[in-house]
N, C-alpha and C positions, 0 to 999 in steps of 0.2 A: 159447560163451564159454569163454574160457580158466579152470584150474582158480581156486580164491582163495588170495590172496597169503598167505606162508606170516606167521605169528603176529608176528613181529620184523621185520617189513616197515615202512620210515618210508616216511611221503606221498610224498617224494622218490620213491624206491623203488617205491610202489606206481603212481605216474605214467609212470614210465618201464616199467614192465612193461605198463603200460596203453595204452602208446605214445600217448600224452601225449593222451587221450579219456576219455570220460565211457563209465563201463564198461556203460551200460544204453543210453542213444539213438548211442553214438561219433561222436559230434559233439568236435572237436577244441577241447580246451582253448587258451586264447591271455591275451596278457595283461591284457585286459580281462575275463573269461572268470571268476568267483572259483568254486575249487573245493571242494567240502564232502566232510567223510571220513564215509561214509556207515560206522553201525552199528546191531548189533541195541538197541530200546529196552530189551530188559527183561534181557541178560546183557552190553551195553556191547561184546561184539566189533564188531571192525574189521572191515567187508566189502572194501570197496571206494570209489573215489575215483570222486564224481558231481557232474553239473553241480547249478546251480541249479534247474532245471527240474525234471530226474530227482527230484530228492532232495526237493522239495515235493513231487512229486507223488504217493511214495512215502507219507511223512506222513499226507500225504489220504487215503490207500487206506488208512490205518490197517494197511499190511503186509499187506492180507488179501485172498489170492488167492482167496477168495470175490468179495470184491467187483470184485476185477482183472477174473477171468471174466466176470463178470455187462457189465463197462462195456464189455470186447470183445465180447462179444454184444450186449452194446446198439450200440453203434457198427455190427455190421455189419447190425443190422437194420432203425436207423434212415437210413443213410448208404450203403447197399451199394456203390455205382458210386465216390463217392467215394473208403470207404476201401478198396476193393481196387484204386483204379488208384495206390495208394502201395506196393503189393507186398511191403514187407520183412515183414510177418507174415505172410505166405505161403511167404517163403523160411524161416523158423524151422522149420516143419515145426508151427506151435501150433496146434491144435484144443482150444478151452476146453468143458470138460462142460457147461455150459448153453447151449442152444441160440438162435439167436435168436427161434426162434419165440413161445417163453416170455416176451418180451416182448407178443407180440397176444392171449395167454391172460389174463391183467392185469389 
């Protein structure tokens, strides 16, 4: 992903460096599409310009790449065939430190 937009960036701005996508799934904004300015809860920076989707789902994860880990290892443990014939988290290069086997331990 490209670096983040520098501090004095407006939405405008940050959409058009984003080339007009949702900077987590890049799925193209349109005008039915409404975008939210994603930022940190507990120091109010401005991250980045996310869909609807992204930016709930974010929420829900409570930010915690704990729990991010844990739901891609759950995914590939419950799901294998599935989710690897979607490929893009293969092309990230992601490997999450919990495994999924740690789901059958449980």
């Amino acid at each position: 992903m490209p670096s983040n937009p520098p501090k004095k960036m407006t939405p405008e701005q940050m959409l058009k460096a984003q080339d007009h996508k949702c900077k987590v799934c890049l799925e193209p904004f349109s005008s039915a599409t409404p975008t939210h300015v994603d930022h940190n809860r507990t120091t109010g920076k401005v991250r980045a310009i996310l869909c609807g989707g992204c930016n709930t789902a974010l929420g829900h994860l409570r930010e915690s790449d704990f729990i991010l880990q844990r739901l891609l290892a759950y995914l590939r443990w419950a799901e294998p065939s599935h989710f690897l014939a979607y490929g893009s988290f293969a092309d990230l290069r992601f490997r999450p430190s919990i495994s999924e086997e740690s789901f059958l331990q449980e």
